[in-house]
C-alpha positions as CSV (number, residue, x, y, z in Angstrom):
1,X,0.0,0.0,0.0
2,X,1.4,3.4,-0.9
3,X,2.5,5.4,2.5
4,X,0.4,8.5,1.4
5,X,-2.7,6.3,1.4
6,X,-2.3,5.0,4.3
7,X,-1.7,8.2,6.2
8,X,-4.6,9.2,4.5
9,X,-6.8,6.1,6.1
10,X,-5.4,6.9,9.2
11,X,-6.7,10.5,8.9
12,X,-3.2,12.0,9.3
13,X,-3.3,14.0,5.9
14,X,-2.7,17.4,6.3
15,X,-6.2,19.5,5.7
16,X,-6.1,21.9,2.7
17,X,-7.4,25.5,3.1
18,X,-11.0,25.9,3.9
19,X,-13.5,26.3,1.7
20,X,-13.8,30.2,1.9
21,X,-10.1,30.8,2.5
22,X,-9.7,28.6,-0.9
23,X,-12.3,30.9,-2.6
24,X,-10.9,33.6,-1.3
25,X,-6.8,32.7,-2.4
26,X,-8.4,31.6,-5.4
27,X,-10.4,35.2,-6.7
28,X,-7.2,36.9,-6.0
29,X,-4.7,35.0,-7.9
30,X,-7.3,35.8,-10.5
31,X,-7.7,39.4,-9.9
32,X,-4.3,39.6,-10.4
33,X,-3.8,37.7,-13.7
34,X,-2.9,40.2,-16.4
35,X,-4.1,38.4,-19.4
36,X,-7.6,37.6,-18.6
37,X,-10.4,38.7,-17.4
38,X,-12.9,36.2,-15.4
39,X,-16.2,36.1,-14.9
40,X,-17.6,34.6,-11.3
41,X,-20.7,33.3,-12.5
42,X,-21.4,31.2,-9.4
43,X,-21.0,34.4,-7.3
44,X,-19.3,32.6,-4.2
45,X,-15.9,32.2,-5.9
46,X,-16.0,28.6,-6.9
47,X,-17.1,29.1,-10.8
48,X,-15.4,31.1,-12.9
49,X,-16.1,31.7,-17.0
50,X,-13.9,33.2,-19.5
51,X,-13.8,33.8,-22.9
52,X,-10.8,32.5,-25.5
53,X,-11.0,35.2,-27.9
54,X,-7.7,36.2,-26.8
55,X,-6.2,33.3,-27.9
56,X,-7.8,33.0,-31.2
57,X,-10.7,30.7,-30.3
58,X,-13.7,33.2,-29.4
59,X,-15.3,29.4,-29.9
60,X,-14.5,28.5,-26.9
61,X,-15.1,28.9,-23.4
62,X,-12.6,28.6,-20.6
63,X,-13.8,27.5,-17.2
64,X,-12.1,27.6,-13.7
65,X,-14.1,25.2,-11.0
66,X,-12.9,25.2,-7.2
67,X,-14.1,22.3,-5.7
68,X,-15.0,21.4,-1.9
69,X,-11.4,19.8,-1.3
70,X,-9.4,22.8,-2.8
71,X,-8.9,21.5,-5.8
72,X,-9.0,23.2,-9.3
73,X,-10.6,21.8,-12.5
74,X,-10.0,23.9,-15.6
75,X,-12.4,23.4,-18.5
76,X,-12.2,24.5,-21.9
77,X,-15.4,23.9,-23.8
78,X,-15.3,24.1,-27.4
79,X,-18.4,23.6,-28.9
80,X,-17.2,21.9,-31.7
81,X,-19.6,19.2,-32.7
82,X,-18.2,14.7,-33.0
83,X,-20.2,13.1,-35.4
84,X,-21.1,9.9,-33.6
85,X,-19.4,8.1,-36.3
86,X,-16.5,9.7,-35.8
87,X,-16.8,9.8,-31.9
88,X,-14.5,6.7,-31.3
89,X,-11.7,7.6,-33.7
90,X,-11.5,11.1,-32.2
91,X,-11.3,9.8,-28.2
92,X,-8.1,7.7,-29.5
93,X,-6.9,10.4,-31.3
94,X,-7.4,13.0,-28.5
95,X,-5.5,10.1,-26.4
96,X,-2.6,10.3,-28.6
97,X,-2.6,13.5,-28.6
98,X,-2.9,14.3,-24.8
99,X,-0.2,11.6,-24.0
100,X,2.4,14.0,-25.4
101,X,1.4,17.2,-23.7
102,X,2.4,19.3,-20.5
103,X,-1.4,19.3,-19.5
104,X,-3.4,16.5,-20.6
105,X,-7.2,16.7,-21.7
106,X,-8.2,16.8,-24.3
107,X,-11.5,14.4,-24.6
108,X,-15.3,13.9,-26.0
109,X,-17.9,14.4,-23.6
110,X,-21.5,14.3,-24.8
111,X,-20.3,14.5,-28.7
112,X,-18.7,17.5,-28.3
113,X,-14.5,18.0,-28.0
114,X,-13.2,19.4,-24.7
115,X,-10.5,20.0,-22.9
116,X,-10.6,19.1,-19.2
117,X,-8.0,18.6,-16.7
118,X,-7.6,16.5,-13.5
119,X,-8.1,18.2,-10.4
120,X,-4.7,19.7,-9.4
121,X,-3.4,22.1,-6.3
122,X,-3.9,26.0,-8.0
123,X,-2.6,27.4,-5.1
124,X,0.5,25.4,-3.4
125,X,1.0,23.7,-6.7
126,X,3.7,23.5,-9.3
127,X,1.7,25.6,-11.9
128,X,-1.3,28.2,-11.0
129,X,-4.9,29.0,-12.6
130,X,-3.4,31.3,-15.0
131,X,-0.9,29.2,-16.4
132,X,-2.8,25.8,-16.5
133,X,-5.7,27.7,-18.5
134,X,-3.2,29.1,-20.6
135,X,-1.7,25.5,-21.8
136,X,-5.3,24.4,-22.0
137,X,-6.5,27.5,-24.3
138,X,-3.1,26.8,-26.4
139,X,-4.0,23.3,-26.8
140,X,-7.4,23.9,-27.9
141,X,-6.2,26.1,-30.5
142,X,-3.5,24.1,-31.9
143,X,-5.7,21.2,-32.7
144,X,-9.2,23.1,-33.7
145,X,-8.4,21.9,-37.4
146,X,-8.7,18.2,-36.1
147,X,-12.6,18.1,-36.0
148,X,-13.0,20.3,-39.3
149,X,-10.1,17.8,-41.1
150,X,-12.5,15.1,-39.9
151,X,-15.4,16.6,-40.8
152,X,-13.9,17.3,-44.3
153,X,-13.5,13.4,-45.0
154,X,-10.1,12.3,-43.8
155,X,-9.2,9.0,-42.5
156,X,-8.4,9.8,-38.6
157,X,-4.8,7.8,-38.8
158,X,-3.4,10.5,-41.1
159,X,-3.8,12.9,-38.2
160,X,-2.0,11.1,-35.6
161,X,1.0,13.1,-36.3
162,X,-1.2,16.7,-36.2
163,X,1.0,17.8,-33.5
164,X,4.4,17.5,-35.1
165,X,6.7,20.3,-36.1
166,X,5.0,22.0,-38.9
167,X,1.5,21.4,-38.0
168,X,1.4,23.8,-35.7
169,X,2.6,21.3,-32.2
170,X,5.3,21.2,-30.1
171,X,9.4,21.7,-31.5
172,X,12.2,19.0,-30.3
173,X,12.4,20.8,-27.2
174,X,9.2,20.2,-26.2
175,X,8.5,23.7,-24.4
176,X,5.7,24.6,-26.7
177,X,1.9,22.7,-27.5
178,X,0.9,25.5,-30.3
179,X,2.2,27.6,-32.4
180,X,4.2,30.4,-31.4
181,X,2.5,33.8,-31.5
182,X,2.7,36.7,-29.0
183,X,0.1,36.2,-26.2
184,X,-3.7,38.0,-27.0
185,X,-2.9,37.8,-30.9
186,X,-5.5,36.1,-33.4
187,X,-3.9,33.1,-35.3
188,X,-2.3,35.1,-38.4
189,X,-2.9,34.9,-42.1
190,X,0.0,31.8,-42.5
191,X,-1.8,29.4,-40.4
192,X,-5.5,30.3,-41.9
193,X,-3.7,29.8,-45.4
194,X,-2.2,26.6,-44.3
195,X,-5.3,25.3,-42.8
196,X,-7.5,26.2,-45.9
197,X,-5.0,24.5,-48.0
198,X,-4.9,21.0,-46.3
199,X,-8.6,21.6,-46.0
200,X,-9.1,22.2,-49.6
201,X,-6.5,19.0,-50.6
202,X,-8.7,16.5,-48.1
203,X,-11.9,17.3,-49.7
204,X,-10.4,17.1,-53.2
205,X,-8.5,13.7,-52.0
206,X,-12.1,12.1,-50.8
207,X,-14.0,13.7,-53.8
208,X,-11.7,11.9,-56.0
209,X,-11.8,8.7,-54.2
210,X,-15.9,8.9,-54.5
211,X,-15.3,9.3,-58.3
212,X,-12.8,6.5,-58.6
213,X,-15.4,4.1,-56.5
214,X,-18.4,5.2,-58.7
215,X,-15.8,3.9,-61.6
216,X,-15.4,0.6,-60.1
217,X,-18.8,-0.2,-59.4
């Protein structure tokens, strides 16, 4: 048995904040973030909304939950619709694709994409609200194309490698999980171009396999 859990069964854990002191260390780490601004929708400091314009994805919706042991959640809904035929090949894909990143999350919930993360320590932690979102808002951007490549006919295993250097993902260092831009720019004209194009050559690919079937048969 790990010696953590068995303190823990013992009751000998250390207690985190309380809830209000959590709410309360929470709202001002937010206050004081400089590249967002956050919206306290459940009004006691426990739910907070925000939008991802700033990072290119006005799409989206970021989320900050503090739960009743402390802990964060951050959320980033997208909206973005998974065709339920599609709905397995996009959960393995979103696992590849999470398996390789700072912040994992990326997953399918009710057949739409989101990014969610495990519940982590916002305020004695390694890594804070603001920081945590950001990764999560990045991530979300860098693979938005995935759901419109799928929806634009192309076969999921040509996208496992979505991510790589030159499709907008991380470099050999690994510091990055989108493509570099200053922070609170829109994505520039290169990637739109880029994205169009491989768009464009995955609907001519599949409209030129339909012809070539409607040969055969």
């Amino acid at each position: 048995m790990r010696s953590e859990k068995f303190v823990e069964m013992l009751g000998l854990m250390p207690e985190g904040p309380a809830p209000a002191e959590a709410s309360e260390r929470l709202r001002e780490q937010l206050d004081a973030s400089g590249r967002y601004w956050f919206h306290d929708v459940s009004g006691d400091g426990t739910r907070y909304e925000m939008n991802g314009r700033r990072h290119g994805i006005a799409f989206a919706r970021g989320i900050v939950e503090l739960r009743p042991d402390g802990l964060v959640v951050v959320r980033v809904e997208t909206g973005q619709r998974v065709a339920p035929e599609l709905e397995r090949a996009t959960r393995k894909l979103f696992s590849c694709y999470s398996s390789r990143l700072k912040v994992p999350g990326l997953a399918v919930e009710d057949g739409r994409a989101v990014f969610v993360t495990e519940p982590f320590d916002a305020l004695e932690g390694r890594r804070d609200v603001e920081e945590v979102l950001g990764l999560a808002l990045s991530t979300v951007h860098a693979f938005a194309g995935v759901m419109l490549a799928l929806d634009a006919g192309a076969e999921p295993w040509t996208l496992i490698d979505y991510d790589e250097p030159g499709d907008g993902g991380d470099d050999d260092s690994g510091e990055t999980i989108a493509p570099r831009q200053r922070v609170g720019s829109e994505p520039g004209p290169d990637f739109a171009r880029e994205l169009r194009r491989r768009l464009e050559a995955l609907v001519a690919q599949r409209r030129a396999e339909d012809e070539a079937t409607e040969e055969r048969a």
